[in-house]
C-alpha positions in Angstrom: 137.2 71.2 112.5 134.3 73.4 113.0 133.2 74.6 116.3 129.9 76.3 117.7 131.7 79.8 118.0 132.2 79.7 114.2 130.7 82.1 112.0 128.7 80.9 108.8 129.2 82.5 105.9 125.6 82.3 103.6 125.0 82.4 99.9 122.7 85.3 100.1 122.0 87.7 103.2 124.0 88.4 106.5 126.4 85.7 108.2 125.3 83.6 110.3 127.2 84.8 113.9 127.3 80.8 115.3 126.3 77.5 114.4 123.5 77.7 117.0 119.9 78.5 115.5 116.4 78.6 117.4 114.4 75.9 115.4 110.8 77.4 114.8 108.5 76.1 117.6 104.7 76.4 117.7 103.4 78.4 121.4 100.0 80.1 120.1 101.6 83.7 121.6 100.3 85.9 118.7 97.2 87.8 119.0 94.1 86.7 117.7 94.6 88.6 114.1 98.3 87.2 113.8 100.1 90.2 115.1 102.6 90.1 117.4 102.2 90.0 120.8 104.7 91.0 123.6 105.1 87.7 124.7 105.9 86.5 121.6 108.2 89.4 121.5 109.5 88.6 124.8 110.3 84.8 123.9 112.6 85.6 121.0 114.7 88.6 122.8 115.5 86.0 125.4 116.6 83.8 123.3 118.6 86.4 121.1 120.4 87.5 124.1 120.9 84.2 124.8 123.3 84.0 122.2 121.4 81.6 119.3 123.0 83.0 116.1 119.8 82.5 114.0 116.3 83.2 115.6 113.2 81.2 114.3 110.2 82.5 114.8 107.0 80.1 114.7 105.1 79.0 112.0 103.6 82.1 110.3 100.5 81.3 107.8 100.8 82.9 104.5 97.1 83.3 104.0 94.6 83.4 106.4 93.4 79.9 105.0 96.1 78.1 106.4 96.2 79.1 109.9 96.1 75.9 112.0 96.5 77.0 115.7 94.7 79.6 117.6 97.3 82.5 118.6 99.3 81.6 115.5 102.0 84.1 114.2 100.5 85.6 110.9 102.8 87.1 107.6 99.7 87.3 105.2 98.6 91.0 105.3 100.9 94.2 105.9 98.9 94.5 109.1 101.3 92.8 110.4 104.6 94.6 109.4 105.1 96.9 112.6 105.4 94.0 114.8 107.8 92.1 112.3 109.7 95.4 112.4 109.9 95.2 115.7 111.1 92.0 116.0 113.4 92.5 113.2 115.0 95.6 114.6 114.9 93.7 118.3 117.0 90.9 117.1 119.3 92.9 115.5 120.3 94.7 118.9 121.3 91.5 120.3 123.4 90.8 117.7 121.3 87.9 115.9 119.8 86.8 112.9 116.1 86.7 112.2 113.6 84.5 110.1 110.5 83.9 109.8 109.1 80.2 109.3 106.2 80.3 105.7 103.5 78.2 106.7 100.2 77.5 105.4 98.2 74.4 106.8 96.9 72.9 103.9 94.5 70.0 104.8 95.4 70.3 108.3 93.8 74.1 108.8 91.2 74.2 110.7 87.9 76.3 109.6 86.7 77.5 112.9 89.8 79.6 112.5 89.7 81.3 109.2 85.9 81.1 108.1 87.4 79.6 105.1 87.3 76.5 102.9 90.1 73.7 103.8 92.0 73.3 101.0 95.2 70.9 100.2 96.2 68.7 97.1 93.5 66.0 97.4 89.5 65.9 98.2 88.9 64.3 101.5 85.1 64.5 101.6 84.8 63.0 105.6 86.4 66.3 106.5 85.3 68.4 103.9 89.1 69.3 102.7 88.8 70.8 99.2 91.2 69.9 96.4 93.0 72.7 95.4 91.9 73.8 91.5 95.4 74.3 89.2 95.1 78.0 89.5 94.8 78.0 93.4 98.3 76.3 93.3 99.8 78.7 91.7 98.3 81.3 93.6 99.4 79.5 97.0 103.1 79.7 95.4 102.3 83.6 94.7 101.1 83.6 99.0 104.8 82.6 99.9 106.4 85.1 97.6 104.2 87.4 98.5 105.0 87.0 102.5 108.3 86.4 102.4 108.5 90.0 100.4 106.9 91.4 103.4 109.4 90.1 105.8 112.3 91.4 104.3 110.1 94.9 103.7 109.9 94.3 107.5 113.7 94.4 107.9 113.9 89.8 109.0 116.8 88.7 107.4 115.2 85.5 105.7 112.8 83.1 106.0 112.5 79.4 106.2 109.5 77.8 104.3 107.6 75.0 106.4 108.2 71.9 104.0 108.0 69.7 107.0 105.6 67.7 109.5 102.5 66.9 106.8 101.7 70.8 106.1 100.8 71.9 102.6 104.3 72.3 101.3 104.9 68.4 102.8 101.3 67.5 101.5 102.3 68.2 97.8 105.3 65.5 98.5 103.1 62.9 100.0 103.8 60.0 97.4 100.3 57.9 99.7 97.9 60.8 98.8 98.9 63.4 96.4 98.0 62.2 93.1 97.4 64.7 91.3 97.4 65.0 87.3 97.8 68.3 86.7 101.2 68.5 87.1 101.7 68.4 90.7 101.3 65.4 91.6 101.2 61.9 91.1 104.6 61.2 90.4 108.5 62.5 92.2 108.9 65.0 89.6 105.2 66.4 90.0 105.4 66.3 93.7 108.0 68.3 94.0 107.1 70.9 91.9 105.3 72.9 94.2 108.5 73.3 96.4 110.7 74.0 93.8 107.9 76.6 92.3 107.9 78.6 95.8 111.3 78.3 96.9 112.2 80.0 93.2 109.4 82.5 93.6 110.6 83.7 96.8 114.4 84.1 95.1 113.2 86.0 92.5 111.3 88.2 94.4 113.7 89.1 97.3 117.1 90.6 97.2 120.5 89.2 97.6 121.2 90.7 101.4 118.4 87.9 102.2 118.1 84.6 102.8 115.6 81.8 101.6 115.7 78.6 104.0 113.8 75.6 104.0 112.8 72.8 106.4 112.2 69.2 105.2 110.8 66.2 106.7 112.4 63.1 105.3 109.9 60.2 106.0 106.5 59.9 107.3 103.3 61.9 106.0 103.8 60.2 102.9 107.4 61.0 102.3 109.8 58.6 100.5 113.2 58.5 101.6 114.7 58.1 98.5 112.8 61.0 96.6 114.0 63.1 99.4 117.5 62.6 99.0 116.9 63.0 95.3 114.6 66.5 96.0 117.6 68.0 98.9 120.1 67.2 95.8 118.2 69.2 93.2 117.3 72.1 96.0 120.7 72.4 97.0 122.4 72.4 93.0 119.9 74.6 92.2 120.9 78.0 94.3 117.5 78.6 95.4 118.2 77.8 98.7 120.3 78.8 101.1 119.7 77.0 104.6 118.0 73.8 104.2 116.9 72.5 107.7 116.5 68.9 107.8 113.6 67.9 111.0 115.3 64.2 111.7 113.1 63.7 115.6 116.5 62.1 116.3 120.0 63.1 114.5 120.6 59.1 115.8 117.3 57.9 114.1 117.9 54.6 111.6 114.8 55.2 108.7 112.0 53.6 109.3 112.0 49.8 109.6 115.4 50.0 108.8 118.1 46.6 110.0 120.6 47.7 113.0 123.4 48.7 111.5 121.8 50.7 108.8 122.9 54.1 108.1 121.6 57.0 109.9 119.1 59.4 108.2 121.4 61.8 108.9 124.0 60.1 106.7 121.7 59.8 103.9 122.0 63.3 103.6 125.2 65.5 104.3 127.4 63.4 101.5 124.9 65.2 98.9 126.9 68.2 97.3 126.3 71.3 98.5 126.9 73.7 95.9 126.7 76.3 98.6 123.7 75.8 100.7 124.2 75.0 104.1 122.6 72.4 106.1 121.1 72.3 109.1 119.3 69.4 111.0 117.0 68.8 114.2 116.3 66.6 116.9 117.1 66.0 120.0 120.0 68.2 120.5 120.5 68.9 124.5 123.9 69.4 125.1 127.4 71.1 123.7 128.6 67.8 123.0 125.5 66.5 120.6 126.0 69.9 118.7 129.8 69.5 118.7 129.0 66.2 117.2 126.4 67.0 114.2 129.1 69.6 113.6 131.6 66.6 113.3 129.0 64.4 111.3 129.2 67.0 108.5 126.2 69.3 109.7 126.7 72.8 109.0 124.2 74.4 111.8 122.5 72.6 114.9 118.9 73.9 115.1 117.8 73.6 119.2 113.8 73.0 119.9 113.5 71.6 123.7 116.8 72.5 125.2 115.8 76.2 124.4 112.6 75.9 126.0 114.2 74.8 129.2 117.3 77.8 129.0 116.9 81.0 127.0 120.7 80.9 127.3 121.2 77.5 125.4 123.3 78.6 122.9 125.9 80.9 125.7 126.2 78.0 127.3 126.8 75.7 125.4 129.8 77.7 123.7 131.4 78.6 126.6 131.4 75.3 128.3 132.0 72.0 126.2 130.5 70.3 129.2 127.0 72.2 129.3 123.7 69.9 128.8 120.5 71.8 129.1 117.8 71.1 132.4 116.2 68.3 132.4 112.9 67.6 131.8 109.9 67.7 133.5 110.7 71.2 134.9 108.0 73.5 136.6 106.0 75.8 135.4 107.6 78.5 137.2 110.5 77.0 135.6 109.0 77.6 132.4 108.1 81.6 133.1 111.2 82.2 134.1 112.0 81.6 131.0 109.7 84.3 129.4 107.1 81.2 128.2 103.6 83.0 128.2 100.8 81.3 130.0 99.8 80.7 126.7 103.0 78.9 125.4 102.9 76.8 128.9 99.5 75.6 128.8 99.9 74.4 124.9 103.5 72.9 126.0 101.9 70.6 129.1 98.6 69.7 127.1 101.2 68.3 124.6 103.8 66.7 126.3 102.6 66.7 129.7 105.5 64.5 130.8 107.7 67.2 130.0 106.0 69.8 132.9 105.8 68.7 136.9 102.3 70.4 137.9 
């Protein structure tokens, strides 16, 4: 039986101290360039001495075309190595593990940001997106290499590329709209070349003290379920990978319009040989006993969004006491700062879910 407490050994990099990992969330903290702020700062040291084994940070764009939010964590230029080092070397003290979550907007950037074209797989001439020409591809695989070099220069101990929630990674895997005839597209094996190109690209061009994870979505934005279970197969029997990090919304969720009765999306996935990679999944884990049981489902790590938001200490807690569910929501916004959220992380949380904050 595996427990919370439990180490996890990884294919490449440090181990894993628990089972316990702080999934990336978006809070528009950074400063305006993409460097890090002290809040941002703040919010991850809190959480590290809150005992998560593996620290997320948010999504970090890989070139300055793919930045989606304002404040958004940026990894594309070595301008913004010294606060990575800090973080790196902050994490570290509390006896973590730290990662930085690859991300690059795709058709969902947004130009008021960047100054630059929008560009994804596919034209979409009502909002001006840009398909991406064959050698911008390949450059956009060279952008993730490139940044996930500069975290482990930076001293992180892995990173996680954002193949989840309809970003560009995601977009190439869209089966409605990417059809694509140059090789990256159009059809399962084309799709999912662009993942396969920049997960390898990152292995080859980082060491074997660090670690490459990757999150998935598994349906929605295009995805089909069956290709995905075929693509996390491949991934994990390929070695490229270490963590994969499965975003399920619910770890109870049926697939879509699937009968009562049906298996889980969960269980479509942790029966596929692991060849070594572990596997981690999200969604709506609140309490000891919903990470005791995706540890009893076959999960290797539980990754912990909103129940971290509301207690820095999550992961303490939950190890120490079997019992332990995290505050319920709505909580206050003094709540919230107690909790080192900026103002800036607060007012993005309540315009979002504003169900989820009283006042």
């Amino acid at each position: 039986m595996t427990f919370l407490s439990d180490p996890l050994p990884l294919r490449h990099g440090r181990a894993l101290p628990n089972r316990l990992v702080l999934a990336p969330m978006t809070n528009q903290q950074s400063h305006p360039d993409g460097t890090l702020s002290e809040d941002e700062l703040a919010w991850l040291i809190a959480r590290a001495d809150g005992g998560f084994g593996l620290l997320q940070t948010a999504a970090a764009y890989v070139h300055p075309a793919g930045q989606v939010w304002p404040g958004q964590l940026g990894i594309s230029s070595d301008a913004h190595l010294p606060g990575l080092e800090r973080l790196a070397v902050a994490i570290a003290a509390a006896g973590g593990r730290s990662s930085v979550q690859l991300h690059h907007g795709g058709v969902r950037a947004e130009k008021n940001l960047s100054g630059q074209d929008v560009v994804g797989p596919w034209d979409d001439a009502q909002t001006g997106v840009r398909a991406m020409t064959t050698t911008e591809v390949q450059q956009a695989v060279e952008d993730f290499a490139a940044a996930a070099a500069r975290a482990e220069q930076a001293g992180i101990d892995g990173i996680e590329v954002h193949g989840g929630h309809g970003y560009l990674v995601g977009q190439f895997l869209d089966a409605s709209n990417n059809l694509r005839d140059d090789g990256y597209g159009s059809d399962p094996v084309g799709r999912s070349r662009f993942v396969k190109e920049v997960v390898a690209a990152i292995r080859e061009r980082t060491g074997p003290d660090f670690h490459v994870g990757l999150r998935l979505s598994v349906e929605r934005y295009g995805l089909v379920l069956e290709d995905m279970v075929a693509l996390v197969g491949e991934l994990m029997a390929s070695g490229t990978i270490d963590i994969l990090d499965l975003s399920l919304w619910d770890v109870d969720k049926l697939p879509a319009h699937a009968l009562e009765g049906s298996r889980t999306l969960l269980e479509h996935f942790v029966d596929v040989p692991r060849h070594g990679t572990v596997l981690g999944v999200a969604g709506q884990i609140t309490s000891a006993e919903d990470v005791q049981q995706v540890l009893d489902r076959g999960a290797d790590l539980a990754y912990i969004g909103k129940a971290a938001i509301a207690d820095h200490a999550f992961a303490h807690q939950a190890m120490t006491d079997p019992s332990y569910r995290a505050p319920s929501f709505p909580v206050t916004r003094e709540h919230l700062r107690a909790e080192k959220l900026s103002e800036q992380f607060i007012t993005y949380f309540a315009s979002n879910w504003p169900q989820l904050v009283d006042g």
